[in-house]
SERO-4910 file (N, C-alpha, C, O; in steps of 0.05 Angstrom, whole numbers):
BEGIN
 pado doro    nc1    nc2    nc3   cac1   cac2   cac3    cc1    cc2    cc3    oc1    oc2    oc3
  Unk    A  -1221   -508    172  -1245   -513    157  -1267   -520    176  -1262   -535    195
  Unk    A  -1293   -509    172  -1309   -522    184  -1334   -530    168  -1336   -525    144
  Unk    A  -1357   -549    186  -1373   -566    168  -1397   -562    182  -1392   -566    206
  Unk    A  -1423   -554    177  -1437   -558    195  -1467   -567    186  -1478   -554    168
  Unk    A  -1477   -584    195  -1497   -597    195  -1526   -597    207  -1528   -584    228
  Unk    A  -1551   -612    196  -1576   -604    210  -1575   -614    241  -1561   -633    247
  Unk    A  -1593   -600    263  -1595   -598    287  -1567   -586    304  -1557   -589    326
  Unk    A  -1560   -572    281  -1535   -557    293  -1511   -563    306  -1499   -557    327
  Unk    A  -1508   -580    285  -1472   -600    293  -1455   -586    277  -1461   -576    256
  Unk    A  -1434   -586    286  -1410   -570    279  -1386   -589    278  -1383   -602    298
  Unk    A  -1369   -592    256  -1335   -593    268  -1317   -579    249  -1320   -573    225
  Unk    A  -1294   -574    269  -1276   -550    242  -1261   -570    255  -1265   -585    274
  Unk    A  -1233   -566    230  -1217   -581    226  -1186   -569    218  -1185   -576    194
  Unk    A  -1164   -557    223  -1137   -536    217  -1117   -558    205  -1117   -582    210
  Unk    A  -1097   -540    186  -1074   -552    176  -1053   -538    178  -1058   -516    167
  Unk    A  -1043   -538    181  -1007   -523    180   -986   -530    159   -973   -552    159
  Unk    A   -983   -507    140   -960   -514    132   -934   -508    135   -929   -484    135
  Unk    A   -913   -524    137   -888   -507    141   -870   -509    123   -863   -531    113
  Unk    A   -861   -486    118   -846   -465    106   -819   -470    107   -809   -450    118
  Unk    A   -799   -489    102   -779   -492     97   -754   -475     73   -752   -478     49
  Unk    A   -741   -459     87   -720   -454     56   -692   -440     71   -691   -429     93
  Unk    A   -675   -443     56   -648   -441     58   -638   -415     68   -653   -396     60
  Unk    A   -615   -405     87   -615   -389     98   -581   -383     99   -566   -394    116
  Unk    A   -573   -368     81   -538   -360     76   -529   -342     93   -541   -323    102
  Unk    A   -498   -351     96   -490   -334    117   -462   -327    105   -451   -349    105
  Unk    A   -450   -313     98   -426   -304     80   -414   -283    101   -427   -264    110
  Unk    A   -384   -288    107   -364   -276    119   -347   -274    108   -344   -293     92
  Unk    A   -326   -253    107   -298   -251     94   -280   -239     99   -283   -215    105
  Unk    A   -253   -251     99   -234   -245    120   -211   -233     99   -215   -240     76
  Unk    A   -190   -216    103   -166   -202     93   -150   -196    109   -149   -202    132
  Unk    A   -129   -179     92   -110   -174    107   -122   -137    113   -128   -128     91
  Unk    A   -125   -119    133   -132    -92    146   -106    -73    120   -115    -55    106
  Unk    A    -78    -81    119    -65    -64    110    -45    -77     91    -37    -99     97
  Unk    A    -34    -63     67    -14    -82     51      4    -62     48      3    -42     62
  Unk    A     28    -70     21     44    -51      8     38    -48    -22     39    -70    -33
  Unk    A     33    -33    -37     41    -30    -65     43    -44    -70     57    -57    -55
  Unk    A     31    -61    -99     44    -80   -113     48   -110    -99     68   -123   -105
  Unk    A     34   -116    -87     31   -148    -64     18   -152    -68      5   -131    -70
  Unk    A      4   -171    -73    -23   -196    -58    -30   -190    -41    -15   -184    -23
  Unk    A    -65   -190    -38    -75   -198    -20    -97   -209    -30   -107   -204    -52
  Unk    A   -105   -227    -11   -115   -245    -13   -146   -253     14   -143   -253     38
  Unk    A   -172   -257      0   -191   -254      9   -200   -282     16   -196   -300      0
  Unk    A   -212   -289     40   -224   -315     40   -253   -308     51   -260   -293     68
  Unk    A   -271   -330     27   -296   -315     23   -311   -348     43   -307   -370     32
  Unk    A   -327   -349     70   -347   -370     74   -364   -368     70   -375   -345     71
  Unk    A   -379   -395     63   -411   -381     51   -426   -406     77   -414   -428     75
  Unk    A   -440   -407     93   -453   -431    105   -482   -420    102   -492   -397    100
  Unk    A   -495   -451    101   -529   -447     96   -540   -462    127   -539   -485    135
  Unk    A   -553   -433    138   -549   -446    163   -589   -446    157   -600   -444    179
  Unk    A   -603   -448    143   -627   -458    128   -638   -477    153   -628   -483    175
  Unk    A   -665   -485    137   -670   -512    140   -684   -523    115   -704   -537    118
  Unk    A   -674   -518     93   -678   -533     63   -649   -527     55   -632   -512     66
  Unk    A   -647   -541     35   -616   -539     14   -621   -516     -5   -642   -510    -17
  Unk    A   -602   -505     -5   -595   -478    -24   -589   -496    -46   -569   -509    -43
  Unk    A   -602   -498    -68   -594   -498    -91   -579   -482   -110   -572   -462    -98
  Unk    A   -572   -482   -133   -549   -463   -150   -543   -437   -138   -550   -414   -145
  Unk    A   -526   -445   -117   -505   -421   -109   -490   -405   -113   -469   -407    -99
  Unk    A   -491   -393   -122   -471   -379   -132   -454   -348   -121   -466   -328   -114
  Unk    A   -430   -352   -120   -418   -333   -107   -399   -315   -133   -389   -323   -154
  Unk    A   -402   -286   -120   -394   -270   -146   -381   -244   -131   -393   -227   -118
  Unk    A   -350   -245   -139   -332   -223   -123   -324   -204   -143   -305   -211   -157
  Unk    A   -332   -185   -146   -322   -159   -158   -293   -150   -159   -289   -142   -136
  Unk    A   -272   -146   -173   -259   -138   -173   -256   -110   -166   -269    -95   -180
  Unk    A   -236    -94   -136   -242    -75   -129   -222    -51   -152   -207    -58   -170
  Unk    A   -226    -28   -145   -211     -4   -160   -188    -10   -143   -184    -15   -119
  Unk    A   -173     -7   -168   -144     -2   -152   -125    -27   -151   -101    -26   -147
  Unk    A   -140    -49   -156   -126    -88   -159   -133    -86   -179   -148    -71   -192
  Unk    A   -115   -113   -185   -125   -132   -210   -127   -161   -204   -115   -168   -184
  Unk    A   -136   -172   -213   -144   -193   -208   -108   -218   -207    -88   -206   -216
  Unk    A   -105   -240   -200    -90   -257   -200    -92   -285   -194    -77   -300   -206
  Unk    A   -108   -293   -177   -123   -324   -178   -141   -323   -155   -144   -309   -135
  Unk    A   -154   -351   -170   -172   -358   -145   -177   -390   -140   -164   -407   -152
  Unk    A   -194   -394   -122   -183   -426   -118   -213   -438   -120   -233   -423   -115
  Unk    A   -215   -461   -126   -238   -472   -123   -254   -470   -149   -279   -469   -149
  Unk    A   -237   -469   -170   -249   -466   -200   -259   -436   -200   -273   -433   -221
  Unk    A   -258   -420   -188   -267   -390   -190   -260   -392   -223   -247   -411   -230
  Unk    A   -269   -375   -241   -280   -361   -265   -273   -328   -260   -285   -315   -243
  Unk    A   -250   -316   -278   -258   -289   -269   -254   -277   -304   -236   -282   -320
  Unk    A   -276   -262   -306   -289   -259   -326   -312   -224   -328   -335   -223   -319
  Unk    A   -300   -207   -340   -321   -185   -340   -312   -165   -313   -327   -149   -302
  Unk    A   -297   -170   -309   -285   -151   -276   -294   -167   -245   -298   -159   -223
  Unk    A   -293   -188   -257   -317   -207   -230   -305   -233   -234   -295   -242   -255
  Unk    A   -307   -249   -205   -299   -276   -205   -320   -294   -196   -329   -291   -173
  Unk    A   -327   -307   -208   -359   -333   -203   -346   -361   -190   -327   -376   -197
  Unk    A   -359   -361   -176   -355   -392   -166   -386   -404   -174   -406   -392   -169
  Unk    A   -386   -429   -186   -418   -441   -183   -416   -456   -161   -396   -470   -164
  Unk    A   -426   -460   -141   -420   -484   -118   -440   -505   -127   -433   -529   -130
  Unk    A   -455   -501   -130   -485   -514   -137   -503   -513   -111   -511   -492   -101
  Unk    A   -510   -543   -102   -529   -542    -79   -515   -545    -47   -503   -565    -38
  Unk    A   -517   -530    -37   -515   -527     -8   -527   -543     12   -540   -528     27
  Unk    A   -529   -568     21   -537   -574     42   -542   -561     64   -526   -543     72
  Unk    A   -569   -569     81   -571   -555    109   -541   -558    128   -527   -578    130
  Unk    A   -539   -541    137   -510   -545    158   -485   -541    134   -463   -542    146
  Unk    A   -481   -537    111   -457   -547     94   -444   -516     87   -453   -496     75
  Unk    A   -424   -523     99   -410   -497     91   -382   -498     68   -367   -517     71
  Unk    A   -376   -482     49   -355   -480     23   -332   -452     40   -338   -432     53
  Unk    A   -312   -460     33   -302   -443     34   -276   -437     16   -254   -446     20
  Unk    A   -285   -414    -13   -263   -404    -22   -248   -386    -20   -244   -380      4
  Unk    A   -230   -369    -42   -201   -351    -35   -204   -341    -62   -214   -355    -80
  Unk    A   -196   -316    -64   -191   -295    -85   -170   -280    -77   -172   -266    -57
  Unk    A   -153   -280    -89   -125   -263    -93   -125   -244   -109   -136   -249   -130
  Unk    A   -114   -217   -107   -109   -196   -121    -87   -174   -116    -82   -163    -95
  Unk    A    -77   -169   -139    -59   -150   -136    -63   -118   -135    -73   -105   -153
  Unk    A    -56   -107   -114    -51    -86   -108    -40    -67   -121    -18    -60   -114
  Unk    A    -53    -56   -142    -39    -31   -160    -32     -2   -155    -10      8   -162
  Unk    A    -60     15   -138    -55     41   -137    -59     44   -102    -75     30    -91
  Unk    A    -44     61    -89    -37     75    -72    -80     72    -50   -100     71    -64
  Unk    A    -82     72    -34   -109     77    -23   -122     63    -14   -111     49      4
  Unk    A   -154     56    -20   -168     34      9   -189     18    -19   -204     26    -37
  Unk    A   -179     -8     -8   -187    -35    -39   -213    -36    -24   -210    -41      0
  Unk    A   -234    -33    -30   -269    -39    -18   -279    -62    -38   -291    -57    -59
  Unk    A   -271    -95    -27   -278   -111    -41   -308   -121    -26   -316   -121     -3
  Unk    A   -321   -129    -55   -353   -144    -27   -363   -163    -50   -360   -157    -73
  Unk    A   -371   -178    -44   -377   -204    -47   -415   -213    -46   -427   -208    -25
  Unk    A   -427   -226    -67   -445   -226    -63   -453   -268    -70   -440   -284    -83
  Unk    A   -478   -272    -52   -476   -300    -51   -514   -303    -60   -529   -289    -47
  Unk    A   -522   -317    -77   -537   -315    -89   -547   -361    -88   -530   -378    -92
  Unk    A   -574   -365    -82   -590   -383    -94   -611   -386    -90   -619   -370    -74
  Unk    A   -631   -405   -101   -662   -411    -97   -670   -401    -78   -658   -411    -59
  Unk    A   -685   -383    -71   -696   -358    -48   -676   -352    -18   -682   -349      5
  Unk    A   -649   -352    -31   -637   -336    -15   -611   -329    -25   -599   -344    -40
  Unk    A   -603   -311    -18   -579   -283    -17   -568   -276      8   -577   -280     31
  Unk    A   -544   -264     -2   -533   -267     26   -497   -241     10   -484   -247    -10
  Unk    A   -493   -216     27   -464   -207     17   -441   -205     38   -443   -212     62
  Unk    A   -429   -199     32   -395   -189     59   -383   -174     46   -385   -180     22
  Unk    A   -369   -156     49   -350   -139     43   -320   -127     62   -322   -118     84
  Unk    A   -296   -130     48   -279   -122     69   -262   -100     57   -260    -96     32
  Unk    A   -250    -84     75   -230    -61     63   -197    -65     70   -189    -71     93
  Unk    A   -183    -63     53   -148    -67     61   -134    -30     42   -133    -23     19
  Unk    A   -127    -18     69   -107     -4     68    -80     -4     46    -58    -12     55
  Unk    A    -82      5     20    -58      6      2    -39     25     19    -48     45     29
  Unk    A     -7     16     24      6     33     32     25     41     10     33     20      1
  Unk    A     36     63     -4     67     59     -8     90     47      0     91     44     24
  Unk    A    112     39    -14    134     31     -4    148     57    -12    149     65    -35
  Unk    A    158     72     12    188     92     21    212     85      8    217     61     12
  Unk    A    235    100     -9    254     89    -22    266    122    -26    250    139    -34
  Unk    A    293    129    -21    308    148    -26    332    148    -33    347    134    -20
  Unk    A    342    163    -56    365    158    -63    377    186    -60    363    206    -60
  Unk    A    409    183    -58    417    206    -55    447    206    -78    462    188    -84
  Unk    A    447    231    -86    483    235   -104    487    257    -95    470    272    -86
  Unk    A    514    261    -97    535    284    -90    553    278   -118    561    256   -126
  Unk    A    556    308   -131    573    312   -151    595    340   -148    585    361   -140
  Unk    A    621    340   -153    638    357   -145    636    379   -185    637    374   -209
  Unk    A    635    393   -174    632    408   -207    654    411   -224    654    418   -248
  Unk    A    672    403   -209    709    406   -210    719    382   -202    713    378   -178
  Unk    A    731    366   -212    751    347   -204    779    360   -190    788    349   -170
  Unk    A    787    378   -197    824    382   -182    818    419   -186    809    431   -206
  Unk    A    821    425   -175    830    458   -169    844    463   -149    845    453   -126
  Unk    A    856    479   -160    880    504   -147    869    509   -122    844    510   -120
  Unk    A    883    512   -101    892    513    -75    883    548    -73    899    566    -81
  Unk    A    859    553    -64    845    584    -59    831    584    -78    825    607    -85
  Unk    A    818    560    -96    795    564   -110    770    546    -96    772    535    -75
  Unk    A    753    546   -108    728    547   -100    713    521   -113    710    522   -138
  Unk    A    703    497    -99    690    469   -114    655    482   -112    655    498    -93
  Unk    A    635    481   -121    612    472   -122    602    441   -116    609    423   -132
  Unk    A    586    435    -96    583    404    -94    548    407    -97    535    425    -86
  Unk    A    538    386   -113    509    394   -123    499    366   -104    514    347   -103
  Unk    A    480    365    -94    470    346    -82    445    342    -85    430    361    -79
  Unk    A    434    315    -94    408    307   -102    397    286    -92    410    264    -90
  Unk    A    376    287    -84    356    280    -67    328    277    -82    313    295    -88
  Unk    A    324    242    -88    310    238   -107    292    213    -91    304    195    -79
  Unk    A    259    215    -91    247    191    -87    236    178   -104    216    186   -117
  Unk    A    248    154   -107    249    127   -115    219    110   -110    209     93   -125
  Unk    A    210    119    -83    188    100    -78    159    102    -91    153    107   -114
  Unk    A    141     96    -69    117     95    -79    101    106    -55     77    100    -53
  Unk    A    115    121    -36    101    140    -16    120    161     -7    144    154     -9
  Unk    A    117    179     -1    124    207      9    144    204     32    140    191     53
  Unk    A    169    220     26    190    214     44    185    235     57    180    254     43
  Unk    A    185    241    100    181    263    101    201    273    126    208    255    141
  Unk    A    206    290    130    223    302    149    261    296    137    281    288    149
  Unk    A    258    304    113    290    292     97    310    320    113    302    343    113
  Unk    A    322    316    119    350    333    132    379    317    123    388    295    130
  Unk    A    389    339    104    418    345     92    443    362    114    448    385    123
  Unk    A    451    344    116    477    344    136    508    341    114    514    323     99
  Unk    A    518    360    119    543    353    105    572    356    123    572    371    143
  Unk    A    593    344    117    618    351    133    640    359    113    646    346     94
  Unk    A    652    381    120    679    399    101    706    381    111    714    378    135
  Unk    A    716    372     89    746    356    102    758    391    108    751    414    104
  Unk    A    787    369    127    800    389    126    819    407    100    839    422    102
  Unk    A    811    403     88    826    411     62    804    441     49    809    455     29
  Unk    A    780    443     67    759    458     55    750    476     75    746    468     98
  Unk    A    747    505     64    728    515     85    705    525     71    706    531     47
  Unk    A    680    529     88    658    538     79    656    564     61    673    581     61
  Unk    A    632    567     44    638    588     34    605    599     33    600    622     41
  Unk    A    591    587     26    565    584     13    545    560     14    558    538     16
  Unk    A    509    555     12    509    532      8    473    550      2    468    573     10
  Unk    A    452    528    -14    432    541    -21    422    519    -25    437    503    -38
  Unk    A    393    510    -15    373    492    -15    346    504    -15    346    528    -17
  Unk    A    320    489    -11    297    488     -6    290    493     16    266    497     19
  Unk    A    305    493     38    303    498     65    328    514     70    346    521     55
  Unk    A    326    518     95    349    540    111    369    536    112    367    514    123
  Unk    A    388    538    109    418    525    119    432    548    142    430    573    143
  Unk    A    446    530    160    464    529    174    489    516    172    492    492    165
  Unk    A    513    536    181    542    525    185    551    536    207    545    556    219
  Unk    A    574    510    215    595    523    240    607    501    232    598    480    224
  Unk    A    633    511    236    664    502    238    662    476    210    658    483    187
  Unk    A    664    462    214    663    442    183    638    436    181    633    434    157
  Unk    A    617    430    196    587    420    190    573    448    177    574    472    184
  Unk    A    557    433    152    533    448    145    512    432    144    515    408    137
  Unk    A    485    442    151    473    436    155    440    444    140    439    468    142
  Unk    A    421    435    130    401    437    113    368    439    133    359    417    139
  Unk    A    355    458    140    339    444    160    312    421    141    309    419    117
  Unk    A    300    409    160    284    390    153    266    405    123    255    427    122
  Unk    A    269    385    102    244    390     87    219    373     89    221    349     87
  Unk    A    198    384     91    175    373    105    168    339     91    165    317    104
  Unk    A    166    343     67    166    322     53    164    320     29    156    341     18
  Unk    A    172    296      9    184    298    -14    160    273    -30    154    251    -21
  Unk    A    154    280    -44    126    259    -59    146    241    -77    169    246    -83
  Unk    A    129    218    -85    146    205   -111    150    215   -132    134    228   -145
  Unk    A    179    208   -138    184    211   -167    191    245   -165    182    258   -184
  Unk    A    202    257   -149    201    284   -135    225    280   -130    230    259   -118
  Unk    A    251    298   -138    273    303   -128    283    332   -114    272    352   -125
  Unk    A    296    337    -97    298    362    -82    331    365    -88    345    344    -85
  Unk    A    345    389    -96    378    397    -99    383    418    -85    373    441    -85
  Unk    A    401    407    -71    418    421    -49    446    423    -66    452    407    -85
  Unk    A    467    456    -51    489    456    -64    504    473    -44    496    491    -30
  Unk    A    538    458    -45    550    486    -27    566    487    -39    573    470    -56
  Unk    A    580    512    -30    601    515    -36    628    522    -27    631    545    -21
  Unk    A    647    508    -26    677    506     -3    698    520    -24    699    521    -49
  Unk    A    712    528     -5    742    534    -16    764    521     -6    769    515     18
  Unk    A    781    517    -30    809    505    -22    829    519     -8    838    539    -18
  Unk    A    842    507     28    846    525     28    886    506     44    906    513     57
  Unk    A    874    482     29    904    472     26    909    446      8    889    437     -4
  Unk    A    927    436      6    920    419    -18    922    395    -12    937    389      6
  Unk    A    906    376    -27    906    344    -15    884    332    -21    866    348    -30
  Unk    A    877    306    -19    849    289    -40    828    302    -16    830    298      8
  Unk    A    809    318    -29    794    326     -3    772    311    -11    764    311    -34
  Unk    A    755    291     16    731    280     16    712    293     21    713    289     45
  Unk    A    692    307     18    671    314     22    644    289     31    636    271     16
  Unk    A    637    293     51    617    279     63    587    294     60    583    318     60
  Unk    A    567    273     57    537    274     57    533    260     66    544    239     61
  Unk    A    501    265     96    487    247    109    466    247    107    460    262    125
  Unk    A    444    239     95    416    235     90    403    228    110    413    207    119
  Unk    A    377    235    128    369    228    150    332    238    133    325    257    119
  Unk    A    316    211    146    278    226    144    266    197    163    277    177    172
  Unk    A    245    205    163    229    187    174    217    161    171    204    149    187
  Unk    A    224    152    142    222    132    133    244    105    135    240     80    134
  Unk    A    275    124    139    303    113    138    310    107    165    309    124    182
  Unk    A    318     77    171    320     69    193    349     71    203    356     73    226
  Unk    A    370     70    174    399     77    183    405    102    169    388    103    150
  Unk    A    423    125    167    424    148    155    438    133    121    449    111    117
  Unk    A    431    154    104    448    147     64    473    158     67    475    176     50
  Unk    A    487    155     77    513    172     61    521    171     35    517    151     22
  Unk    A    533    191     26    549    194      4    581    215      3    583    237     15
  Unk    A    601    205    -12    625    211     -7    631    220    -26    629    202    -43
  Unk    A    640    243    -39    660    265    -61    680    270    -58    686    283    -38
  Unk    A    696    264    -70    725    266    -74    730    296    -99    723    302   -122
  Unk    A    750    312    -71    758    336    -93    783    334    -89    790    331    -66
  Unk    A    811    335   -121    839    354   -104    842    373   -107    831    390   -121
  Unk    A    863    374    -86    864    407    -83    899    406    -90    913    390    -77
  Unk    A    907    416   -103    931    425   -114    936    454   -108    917    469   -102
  Unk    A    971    465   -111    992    480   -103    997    488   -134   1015    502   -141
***
């Protein structure tokens, strides 16, 4: 401001105001990768690194595609596909820190983000966790014949079924002919090979859930006695091989 007066006197005079207000800082931490059907679990910080107090704070986490919600701590509210925390007022320097838990439903990548909201300031975070499947294979062997005649012929049907909730891949069917059996035949989804008692299935690339693949051979009797028929299950998911064991007799 200035003032000025007769014989040409002057004085100016300045004020400053300063501008104080609150300044949020929101980070959030997870787990990078899970399994199917688990928890995970988000920890949301909010600090007001300001220089006024954040008043009515409020923090608000979206429920991502693919979870469902399961708890949260710190009086969280989850309500409308969204979980509210009210913190209220934030002190300069004062930092909250809550947790939101959710279950993992569908197969893919959870994109949760988080938004932090009060009196002239905002503030978001967002993190991503990897849904994996869980791998699960089952295998049966059935003889089509319980007891046949000594120069007849068993059918053994073999099934190969996934159980899990991700893609079994590189599955290879291995089988062994007791001595009571010799080869005759065998027909799958892939190639087969035999020599001397082993047959063999080459790799099928991979098998989706809820997806079964049938393999079948077929031996002849070619002496009589409880013949076992052997199956070995081998893929990329299986850390020890599945066996399975068939019992045929062979009678005179």
């Amino acid at each position: 401001m200035t003032v000025a007066a007769d014989g040409g006197l002057m004085a100016r005079d300045s004020a400053t105001t300063a501008v104080r207000k609150p300044i949020l800082v929101v980070t959030k931490t997870g787990p990078a990768t899970t399994r199917n059907n688990r928890p995970v679990k988000y920890e949301i910080t909010v600090t007001n690194k300001g220089d006024a107090a954040a008043d009515d704070t409020v923090v608000v986490d979206v429920v991502p595609a693919g979870a469902m919600f399961a708890e949260a701590t710190e009086d969280g509210e989850f309500a409308g596909g969204k979980v509210t925390w009210q913190l209220g007022k934030l002190d300069i320097g004062e930092t909250r820190i809550v947790s939101v838990t959710f279950k993992a439903v569908e197969i893919g990548t959870l994109h949760n983000v988080t938004t932090v909201t009060a009196v002239c300031a905002e503030a978001s975070a967002e993190a991503s966790t990897v849904v994996e499947g869980v791998p699960s294979v089952g295998l049966k062997c059935i003889d089509l014949a319980d007891s046949i005649e000594v120069g007849g012929e068993v059918t053994y049907r073999i099934t190969v079924i996934n159980q899990g909730t991700a893609a079994n891949t590189n599955i290879v069917i291995a089988c062994t002919l007791p001595g009571e059996e010799a080869f005759v035949s065998a027909q799958g989804p892939t190639k087969v090979s035999a020599a001397d008692k082993k047959v063999t299935f080459a790799s099928l690339a991979s098998l989706a859930p809820g997806r079964t693949a049938t393999f079948t051979v077929v031996a002849k009797g070619i002496k009589a006695g409880d013949a076992r028929f052997l199956v070995t299950l081998t893929s990329d998911q299986l850390q020890t091989p599945v066996q399975e064991t068939e019992s045929t007799r062979f009678y005179e």
